[in-house]
PyMOL Python script that loads the backbone (N, CA, C, O; Angstrom):
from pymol import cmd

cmd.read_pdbstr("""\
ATOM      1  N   UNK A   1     -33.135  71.536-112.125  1.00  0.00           N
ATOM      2  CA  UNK A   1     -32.248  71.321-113.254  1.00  0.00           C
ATOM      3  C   UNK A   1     -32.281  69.832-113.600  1.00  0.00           C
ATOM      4  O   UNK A   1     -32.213  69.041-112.659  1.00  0.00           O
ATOM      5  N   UNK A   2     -32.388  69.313-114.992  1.00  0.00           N
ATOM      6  CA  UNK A   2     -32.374  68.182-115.273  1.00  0.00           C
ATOM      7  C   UNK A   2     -31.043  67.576-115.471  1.00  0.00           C
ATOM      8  O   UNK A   2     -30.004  68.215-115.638  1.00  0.00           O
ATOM      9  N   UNK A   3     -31.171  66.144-115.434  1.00  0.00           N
ATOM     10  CA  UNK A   3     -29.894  65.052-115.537  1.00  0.00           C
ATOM     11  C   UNK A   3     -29.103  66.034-116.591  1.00  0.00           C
ATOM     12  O   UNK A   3     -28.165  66.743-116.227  1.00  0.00           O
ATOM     13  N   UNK A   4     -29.422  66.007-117.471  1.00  0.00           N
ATOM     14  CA  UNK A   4     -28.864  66.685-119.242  1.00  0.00           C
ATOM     15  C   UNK A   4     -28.463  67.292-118.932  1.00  0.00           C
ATOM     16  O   UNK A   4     -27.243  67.218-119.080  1.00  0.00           O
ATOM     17  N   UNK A   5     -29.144  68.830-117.997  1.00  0.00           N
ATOM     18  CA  UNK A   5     -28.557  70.273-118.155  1.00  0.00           C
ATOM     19  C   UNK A   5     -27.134  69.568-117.283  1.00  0.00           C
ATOM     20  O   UNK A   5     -25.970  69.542-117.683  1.00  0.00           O
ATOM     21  N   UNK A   6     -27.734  68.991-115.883  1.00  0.00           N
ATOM     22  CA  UNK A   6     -26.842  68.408-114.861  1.00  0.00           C
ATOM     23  C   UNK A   6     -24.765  67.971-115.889  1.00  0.00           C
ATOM     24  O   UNK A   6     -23.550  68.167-115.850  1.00  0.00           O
ATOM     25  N   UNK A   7     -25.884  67.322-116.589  1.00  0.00           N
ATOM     26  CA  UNK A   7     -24.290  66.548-117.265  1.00  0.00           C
ATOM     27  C   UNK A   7     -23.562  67.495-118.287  1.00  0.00           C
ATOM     28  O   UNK A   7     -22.342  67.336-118.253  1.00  0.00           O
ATOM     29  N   UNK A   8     -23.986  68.424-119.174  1.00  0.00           N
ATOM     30  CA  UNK A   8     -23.912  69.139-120.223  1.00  0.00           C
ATOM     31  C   UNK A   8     -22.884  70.341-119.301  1.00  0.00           C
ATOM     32  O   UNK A   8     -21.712  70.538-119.618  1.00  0.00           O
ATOM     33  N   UNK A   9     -23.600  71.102-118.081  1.00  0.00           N
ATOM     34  CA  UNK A   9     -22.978  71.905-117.283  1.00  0.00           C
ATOM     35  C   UNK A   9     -21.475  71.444-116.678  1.00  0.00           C
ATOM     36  O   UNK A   9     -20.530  72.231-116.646  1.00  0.00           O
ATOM     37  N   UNK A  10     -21.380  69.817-116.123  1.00  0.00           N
ATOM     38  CA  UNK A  10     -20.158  69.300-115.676  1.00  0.00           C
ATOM     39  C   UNK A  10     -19.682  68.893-116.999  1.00  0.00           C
ATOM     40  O   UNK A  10     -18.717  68.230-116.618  1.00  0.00           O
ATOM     41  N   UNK A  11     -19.653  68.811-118.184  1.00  0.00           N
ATOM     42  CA  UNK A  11     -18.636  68.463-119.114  1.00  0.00           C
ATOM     43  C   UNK A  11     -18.287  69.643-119.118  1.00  0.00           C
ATOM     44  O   UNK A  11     -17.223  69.847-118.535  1.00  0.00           O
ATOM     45  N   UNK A  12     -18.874  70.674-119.640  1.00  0.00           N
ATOM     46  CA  UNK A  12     -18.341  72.084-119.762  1.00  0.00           C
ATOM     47  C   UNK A  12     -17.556  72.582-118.663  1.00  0.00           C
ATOM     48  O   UNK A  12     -16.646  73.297-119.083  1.00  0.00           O
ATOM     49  N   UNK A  13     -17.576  72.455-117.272  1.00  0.00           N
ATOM     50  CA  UNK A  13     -16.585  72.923-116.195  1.00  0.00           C
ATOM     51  C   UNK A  13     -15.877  72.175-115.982  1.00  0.00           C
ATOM     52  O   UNK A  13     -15.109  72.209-115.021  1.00  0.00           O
ATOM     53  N   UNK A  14     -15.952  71.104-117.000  1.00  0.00           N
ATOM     54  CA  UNK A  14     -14.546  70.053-117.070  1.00  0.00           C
ATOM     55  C   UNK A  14     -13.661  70.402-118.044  1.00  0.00           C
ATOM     56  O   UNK A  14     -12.441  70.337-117.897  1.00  0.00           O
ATOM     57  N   UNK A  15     -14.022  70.641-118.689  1.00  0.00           N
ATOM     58  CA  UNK A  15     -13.701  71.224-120.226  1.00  0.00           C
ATOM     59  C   UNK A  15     -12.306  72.549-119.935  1.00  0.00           C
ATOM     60  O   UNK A  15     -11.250  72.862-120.486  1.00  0.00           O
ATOM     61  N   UNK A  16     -13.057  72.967-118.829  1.00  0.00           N
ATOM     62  CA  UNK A  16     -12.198  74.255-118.535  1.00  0.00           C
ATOM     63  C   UNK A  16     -11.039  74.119-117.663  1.00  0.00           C
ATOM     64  O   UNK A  16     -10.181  74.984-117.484  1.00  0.00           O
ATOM     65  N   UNK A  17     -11.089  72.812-117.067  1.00  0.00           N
ATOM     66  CA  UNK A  17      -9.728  72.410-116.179  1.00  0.00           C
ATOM     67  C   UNK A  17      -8.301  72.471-116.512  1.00  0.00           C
ATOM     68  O   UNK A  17      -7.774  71.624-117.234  1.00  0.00           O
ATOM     69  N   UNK A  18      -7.791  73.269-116.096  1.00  0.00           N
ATOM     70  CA  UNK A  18      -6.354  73.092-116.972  1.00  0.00           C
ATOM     71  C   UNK A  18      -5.566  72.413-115.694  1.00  0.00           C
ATOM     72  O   UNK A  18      -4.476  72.906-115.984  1.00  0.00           O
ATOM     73  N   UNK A  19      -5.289  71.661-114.509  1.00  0.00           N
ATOM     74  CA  UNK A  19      -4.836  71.058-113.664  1.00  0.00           C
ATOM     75  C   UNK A  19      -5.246  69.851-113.787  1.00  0.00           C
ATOM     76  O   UNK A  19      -6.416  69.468-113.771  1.00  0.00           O
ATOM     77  N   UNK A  20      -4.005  69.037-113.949  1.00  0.00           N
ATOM     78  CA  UNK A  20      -4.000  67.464-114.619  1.00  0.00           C
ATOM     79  C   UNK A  20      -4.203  66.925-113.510  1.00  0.00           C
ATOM     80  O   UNK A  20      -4.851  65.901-113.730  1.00  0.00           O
ATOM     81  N   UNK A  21      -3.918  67.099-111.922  1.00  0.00           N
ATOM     82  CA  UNK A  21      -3.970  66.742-110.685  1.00  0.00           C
ATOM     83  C   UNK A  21      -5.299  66.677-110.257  1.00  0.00           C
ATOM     84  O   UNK A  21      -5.618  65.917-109.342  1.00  0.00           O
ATOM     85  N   UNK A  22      -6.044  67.342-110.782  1.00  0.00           N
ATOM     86  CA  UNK A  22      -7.964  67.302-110.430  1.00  0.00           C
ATOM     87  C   UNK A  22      -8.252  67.076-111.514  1.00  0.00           C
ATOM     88  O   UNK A  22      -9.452  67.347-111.549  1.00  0.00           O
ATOM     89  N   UNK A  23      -7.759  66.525-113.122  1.00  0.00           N
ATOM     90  CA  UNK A  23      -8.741  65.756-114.043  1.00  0.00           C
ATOM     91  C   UNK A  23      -7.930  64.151-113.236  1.00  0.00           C
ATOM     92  O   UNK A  23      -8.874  63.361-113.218  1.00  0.00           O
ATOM     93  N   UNK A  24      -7.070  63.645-112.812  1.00  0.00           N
ATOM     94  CA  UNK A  24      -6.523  62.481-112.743  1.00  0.00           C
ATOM     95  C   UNK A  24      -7.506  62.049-111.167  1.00  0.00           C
ATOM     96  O   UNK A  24      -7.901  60.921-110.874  1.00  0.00           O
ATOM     97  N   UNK A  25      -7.695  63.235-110.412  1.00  0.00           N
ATOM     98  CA  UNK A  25      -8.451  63.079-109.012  1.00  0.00           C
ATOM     99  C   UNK A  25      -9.573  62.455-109.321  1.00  0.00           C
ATOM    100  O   UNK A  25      -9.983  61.473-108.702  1.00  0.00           O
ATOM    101  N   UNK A  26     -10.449  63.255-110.811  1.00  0.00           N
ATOM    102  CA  UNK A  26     -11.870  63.170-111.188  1.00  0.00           C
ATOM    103  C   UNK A  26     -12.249  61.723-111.990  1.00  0.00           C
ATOM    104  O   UNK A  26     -13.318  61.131-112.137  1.00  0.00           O
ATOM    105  N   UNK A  27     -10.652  61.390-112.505  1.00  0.00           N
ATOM    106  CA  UNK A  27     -10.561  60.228-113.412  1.00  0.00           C
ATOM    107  C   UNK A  27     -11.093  59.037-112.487  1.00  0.00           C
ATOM    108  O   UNK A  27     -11.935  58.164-112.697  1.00  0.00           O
ATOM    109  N   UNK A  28     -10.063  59.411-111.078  1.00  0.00           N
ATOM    110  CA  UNK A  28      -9.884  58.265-110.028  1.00  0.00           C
ATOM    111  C   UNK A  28     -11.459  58.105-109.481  1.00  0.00           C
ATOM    112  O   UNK A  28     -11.992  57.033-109.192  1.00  0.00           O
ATOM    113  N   UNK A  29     -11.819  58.880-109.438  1.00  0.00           N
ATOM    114  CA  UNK A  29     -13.113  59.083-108.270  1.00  0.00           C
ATOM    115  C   UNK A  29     -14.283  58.278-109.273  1.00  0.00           C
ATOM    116  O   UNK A  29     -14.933  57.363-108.768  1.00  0.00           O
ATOM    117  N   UNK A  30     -14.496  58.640-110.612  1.00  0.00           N
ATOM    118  CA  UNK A  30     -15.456  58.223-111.622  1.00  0.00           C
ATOM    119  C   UNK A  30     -14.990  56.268-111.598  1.00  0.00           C
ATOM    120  O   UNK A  30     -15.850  55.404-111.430  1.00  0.00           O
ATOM    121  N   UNK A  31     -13.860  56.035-111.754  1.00  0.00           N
ATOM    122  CA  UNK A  31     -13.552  54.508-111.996  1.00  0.00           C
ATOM    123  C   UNK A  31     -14.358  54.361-110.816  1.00  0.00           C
ATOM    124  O   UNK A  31     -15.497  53.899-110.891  1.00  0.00           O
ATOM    125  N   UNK A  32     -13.796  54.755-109.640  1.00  0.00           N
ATOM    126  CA  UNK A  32     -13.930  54.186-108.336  1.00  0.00           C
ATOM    127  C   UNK A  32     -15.655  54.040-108.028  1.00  0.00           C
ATOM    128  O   UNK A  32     -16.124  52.925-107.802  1.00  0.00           O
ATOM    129  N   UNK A  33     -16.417  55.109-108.043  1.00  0.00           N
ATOM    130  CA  UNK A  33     -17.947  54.917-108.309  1.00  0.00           C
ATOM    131  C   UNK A  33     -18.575  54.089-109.525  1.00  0.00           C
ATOM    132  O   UNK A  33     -19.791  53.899-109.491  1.00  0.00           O
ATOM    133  N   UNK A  34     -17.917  53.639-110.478  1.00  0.00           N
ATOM    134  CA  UNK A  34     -18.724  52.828-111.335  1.00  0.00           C
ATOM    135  C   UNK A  34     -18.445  51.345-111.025  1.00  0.00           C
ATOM    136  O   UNK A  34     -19.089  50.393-111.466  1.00  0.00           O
ATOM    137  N   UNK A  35     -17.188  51.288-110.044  1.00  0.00           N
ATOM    138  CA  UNK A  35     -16.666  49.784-109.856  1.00  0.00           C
ATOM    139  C   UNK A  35     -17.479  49.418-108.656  1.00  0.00           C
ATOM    140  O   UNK A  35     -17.770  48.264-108.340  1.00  0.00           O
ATOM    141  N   UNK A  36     -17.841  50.571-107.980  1.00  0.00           N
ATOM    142  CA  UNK A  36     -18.760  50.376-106.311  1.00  0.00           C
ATOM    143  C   UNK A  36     -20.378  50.328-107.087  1.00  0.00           C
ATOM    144  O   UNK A  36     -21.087  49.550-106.449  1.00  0.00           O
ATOM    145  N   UNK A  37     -20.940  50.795-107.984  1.00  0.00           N
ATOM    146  CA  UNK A  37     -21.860  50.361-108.691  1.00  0.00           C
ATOM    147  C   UNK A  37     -22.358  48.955-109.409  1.00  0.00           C
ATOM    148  O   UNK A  37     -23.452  48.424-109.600  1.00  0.00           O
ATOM    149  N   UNK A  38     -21.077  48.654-109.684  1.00  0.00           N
ATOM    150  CA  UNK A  38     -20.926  47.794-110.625  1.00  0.00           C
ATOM    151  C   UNK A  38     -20.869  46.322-109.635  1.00  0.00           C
ATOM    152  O   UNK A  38     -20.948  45.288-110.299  1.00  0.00           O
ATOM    153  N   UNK A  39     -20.790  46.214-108.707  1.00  0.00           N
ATOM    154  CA  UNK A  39     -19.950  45.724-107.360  1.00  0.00           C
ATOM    155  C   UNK A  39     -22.003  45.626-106.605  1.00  0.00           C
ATOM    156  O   UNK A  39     -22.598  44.650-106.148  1.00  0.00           O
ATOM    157  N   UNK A  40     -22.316  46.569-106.731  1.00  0.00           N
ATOM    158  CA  UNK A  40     -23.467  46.365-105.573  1.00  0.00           C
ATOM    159  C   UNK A  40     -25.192  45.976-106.234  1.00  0.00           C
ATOM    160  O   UNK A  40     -26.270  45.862-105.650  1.00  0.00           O
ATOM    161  N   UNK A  41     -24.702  45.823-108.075  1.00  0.00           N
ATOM    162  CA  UNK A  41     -25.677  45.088-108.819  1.00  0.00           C
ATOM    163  C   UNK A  41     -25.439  44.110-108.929  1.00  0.00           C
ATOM    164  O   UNK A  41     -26.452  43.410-108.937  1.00  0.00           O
ATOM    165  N   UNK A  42     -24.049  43.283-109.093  1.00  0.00           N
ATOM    166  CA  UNK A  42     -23.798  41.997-108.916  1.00  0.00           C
ATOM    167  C   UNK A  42     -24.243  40.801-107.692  1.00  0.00           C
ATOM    168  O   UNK A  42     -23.711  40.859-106.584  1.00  0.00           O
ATOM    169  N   UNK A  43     -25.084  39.918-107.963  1.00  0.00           N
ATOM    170  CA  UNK A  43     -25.310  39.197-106.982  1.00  0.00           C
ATOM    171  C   UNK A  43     -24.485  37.578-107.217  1.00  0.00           C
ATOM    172  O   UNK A  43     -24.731  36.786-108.127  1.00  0.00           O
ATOM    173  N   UNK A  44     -23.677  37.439-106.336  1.00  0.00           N
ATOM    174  CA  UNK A  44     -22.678  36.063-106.220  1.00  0.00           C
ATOM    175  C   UNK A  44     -23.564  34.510-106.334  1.00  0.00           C
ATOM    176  O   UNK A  44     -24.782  34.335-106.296  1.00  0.00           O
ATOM    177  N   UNK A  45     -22.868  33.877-106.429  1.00  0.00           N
ATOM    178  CA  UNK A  45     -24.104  32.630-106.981  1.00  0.00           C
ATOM    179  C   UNK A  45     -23.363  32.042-105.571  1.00  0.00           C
ATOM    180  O   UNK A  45     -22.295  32.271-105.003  1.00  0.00           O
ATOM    181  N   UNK A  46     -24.764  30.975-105.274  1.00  0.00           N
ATOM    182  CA  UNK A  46     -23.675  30.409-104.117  1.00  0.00           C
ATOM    183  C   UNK A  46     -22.812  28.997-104.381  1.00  0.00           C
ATOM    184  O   UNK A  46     -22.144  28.445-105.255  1.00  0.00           O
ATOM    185  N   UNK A  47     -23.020  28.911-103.787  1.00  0.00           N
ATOM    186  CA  UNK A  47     -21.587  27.472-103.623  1.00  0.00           C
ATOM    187  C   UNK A  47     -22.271  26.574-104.238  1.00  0.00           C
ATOM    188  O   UNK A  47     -21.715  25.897-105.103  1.00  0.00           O
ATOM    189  N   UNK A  48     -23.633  26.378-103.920  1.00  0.00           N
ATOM    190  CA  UNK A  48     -24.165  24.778-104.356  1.00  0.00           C
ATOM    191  C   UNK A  48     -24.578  25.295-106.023  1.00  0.00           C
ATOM    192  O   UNK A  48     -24.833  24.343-106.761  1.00  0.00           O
ATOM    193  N   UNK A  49     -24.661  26.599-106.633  1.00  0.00           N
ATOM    194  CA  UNK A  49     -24.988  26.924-107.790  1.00  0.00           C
ATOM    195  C   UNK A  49     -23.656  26.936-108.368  1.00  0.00           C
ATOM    196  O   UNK A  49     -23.630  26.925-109.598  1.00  0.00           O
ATOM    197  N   UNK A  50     -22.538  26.955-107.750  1.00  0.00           N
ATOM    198  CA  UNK A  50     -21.428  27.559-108.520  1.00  0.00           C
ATOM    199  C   UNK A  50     -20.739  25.975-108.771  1.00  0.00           C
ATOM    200  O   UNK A  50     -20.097  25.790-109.805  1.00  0.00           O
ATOM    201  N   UNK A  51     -20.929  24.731-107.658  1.00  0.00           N
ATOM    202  CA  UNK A  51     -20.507  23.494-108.206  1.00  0.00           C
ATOM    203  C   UNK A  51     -21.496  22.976-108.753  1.00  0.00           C
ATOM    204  O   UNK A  51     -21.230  21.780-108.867  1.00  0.00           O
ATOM    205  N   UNK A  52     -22.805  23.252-109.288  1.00  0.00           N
ATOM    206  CA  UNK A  52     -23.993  22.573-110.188  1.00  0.00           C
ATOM    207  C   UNK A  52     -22.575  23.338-111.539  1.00  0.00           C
ATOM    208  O   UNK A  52     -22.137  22.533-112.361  1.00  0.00           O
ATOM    209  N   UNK A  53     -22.225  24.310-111.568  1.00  0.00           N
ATOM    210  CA  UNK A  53     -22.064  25.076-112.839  1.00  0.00           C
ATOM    211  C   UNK A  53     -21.242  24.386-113.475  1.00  0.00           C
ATOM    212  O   UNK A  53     -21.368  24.148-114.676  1.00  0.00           O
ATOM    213  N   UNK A  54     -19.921  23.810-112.480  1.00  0.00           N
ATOM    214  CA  UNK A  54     -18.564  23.134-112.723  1.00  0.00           C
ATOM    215  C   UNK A  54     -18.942  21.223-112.873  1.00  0.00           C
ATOM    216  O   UNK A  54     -18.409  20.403-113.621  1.00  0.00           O
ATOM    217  N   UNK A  55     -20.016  21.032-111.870  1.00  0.00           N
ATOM    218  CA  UNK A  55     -20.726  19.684-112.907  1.00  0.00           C
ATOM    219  C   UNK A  55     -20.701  19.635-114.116  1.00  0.00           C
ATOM    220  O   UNK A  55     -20.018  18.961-114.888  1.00  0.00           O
ATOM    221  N   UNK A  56     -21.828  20.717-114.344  1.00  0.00           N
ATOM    222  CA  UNK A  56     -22.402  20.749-115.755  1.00  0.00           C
ATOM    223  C   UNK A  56     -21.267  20.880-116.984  1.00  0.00           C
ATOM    224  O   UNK A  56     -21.348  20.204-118.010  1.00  0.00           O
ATOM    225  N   UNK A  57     -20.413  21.654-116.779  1.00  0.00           N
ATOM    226  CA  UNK A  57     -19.041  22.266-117.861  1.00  0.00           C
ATOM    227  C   UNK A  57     -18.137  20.668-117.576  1.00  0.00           C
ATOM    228  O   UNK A  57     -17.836  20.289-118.708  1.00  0.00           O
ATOM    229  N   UNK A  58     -17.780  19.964-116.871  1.00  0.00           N
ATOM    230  CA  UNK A  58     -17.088  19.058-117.079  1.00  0.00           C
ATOM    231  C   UNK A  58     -17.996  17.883-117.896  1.00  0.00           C
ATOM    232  O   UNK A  58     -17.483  17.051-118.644  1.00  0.00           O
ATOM    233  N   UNK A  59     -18.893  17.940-117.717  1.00  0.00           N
ATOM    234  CA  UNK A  59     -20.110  16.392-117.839  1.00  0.00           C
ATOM    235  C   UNK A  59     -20.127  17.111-119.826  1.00  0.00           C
ATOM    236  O   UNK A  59     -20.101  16.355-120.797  1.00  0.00           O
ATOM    237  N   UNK A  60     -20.163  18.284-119.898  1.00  0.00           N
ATOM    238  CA  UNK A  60     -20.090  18.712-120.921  1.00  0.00           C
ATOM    239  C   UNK A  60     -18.706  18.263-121.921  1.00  0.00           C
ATOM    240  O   UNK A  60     -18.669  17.611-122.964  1.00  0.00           O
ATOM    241  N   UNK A  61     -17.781  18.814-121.238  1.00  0.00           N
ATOM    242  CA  UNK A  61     -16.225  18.226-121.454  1.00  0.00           C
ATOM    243  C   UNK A  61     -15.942  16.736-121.660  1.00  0.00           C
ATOM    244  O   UNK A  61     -14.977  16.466-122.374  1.00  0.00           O
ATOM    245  N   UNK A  62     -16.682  15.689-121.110  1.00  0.00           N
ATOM    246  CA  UNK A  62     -16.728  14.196-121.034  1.00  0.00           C
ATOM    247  C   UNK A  62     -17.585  14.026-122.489  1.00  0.00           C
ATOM    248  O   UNK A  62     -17.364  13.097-123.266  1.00  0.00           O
ATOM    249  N   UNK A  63     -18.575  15.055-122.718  1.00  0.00           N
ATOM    250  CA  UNK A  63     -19.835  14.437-123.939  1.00  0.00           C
ATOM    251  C   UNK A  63     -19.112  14.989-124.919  1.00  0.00           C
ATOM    252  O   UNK A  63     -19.470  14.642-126.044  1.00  0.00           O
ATOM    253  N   UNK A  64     -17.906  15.987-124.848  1.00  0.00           N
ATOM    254  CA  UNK A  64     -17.250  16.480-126.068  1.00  0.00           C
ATOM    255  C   UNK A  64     -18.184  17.872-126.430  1.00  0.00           C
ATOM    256  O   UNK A  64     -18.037  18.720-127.310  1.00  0.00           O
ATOM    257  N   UNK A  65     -18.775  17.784-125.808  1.00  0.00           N
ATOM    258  CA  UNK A  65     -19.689  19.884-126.114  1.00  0.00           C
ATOM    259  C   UNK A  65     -19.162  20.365-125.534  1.00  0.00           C
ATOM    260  O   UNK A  65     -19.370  20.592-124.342  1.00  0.00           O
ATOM    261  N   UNK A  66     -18.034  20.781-126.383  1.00  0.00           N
ATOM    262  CA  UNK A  66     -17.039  22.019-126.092  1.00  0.00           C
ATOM    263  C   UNK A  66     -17.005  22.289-127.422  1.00  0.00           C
ATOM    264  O   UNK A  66     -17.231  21.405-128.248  1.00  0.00           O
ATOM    265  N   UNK A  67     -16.602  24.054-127.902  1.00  0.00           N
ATOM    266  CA  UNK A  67     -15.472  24.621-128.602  1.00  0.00           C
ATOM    267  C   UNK A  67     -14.521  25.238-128.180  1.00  0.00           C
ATOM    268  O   UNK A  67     -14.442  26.131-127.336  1.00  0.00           O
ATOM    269  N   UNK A  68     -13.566  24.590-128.971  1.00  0.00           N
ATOM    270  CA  UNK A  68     -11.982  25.533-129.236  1.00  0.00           C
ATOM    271  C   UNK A  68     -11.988  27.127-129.095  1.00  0.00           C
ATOM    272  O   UNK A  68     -12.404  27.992-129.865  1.00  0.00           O
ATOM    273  N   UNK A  69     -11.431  27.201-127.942  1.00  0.00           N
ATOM    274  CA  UNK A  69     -11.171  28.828-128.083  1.00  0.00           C
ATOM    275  C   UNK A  69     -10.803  29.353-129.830  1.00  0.00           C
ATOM    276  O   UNK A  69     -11.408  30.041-130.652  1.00  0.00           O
ATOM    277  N   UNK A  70      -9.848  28.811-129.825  1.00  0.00           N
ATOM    278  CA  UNK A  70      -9.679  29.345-131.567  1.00  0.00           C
ATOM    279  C   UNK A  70     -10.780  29.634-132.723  1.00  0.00           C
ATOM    280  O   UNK A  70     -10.775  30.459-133.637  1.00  0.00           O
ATOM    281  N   UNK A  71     -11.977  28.387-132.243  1.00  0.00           N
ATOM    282  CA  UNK A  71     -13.266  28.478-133.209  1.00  0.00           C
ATOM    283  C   UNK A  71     -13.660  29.760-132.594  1.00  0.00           C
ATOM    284  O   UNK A  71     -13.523  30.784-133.263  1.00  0.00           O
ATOM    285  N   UNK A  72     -14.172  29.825-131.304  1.00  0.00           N
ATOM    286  CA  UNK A  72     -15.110  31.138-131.253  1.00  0.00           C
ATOM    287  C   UNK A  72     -14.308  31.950-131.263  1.00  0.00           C
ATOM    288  O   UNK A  72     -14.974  32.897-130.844  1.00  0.00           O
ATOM    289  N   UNK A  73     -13.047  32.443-131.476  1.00  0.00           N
ATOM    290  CA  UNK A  73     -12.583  33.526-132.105  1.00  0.00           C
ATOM    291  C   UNK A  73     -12.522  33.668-133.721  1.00  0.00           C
ATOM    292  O   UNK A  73     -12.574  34.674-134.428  1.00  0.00           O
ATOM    293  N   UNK A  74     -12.393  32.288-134.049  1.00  0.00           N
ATOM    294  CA  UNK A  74     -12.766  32.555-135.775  1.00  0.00           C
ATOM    295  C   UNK A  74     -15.074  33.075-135.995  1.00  0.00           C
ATOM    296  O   UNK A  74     -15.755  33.663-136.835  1.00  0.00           O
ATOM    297  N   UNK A  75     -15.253  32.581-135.058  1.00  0.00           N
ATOM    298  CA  UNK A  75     -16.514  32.832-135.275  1.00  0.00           C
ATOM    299  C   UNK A  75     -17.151  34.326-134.917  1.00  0.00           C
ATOM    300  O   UNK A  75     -18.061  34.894-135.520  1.00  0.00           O
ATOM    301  N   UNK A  76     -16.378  34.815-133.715  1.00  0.00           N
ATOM    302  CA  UNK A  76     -16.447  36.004-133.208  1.00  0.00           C
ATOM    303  C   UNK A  76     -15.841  37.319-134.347  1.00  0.00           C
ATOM    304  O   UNK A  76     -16.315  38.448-134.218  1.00  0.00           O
ATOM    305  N   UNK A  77     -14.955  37.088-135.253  1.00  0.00           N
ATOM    306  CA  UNK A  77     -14.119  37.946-136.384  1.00  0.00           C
ATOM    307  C   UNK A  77     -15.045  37.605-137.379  1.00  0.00           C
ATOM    308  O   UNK A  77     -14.857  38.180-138.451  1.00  0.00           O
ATOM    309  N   UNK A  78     -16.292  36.586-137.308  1.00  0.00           N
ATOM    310  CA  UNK A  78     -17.077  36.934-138.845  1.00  0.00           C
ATOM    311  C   UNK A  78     -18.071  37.500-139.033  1.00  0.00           C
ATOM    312  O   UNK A  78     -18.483  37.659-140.182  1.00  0.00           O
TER     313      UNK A  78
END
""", "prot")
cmd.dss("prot")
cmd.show_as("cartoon", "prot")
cmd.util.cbc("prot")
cmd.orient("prot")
């Protein structure tokens, strides 16, 4: 059976759940596997990359290359 039929078959026997206690179980379980996914593609920068980062953003802050949160939200709404 393919992914499709795979997924097409569990929407449909989801579909049919009338117990809010096993869609809220199924709710919990789906967050919980995409955050343990999401969690084990992430790779952490280390320490000497993460204070190169906070160099760079202040030395930036001193040369004035920054924008205003407010700009990139006016820029982000156009």
């Amino acid at each position: 059976m393919s992914l499709e039929t795979r997924k097409i078959s569990f929407v449909q026997e989801f579909l049919r759940i009338q117990n809010e206690a096993i869609i809220s179980d199924l709710e919990n379980y789906l967050h919980k596997k995409n955050a343990e996914l999401f969690e084990s593609k992430v790779n952490p920068m280390s320490i000497e990359q993460f204070n190169h980062e906070i160099d760079i953003a202040l030395q930036h802050s001193l040369d004035d290359k920054v924008v205003a949160a407010h700009e990139l939200k006016n820029q982000y709404h156009k």
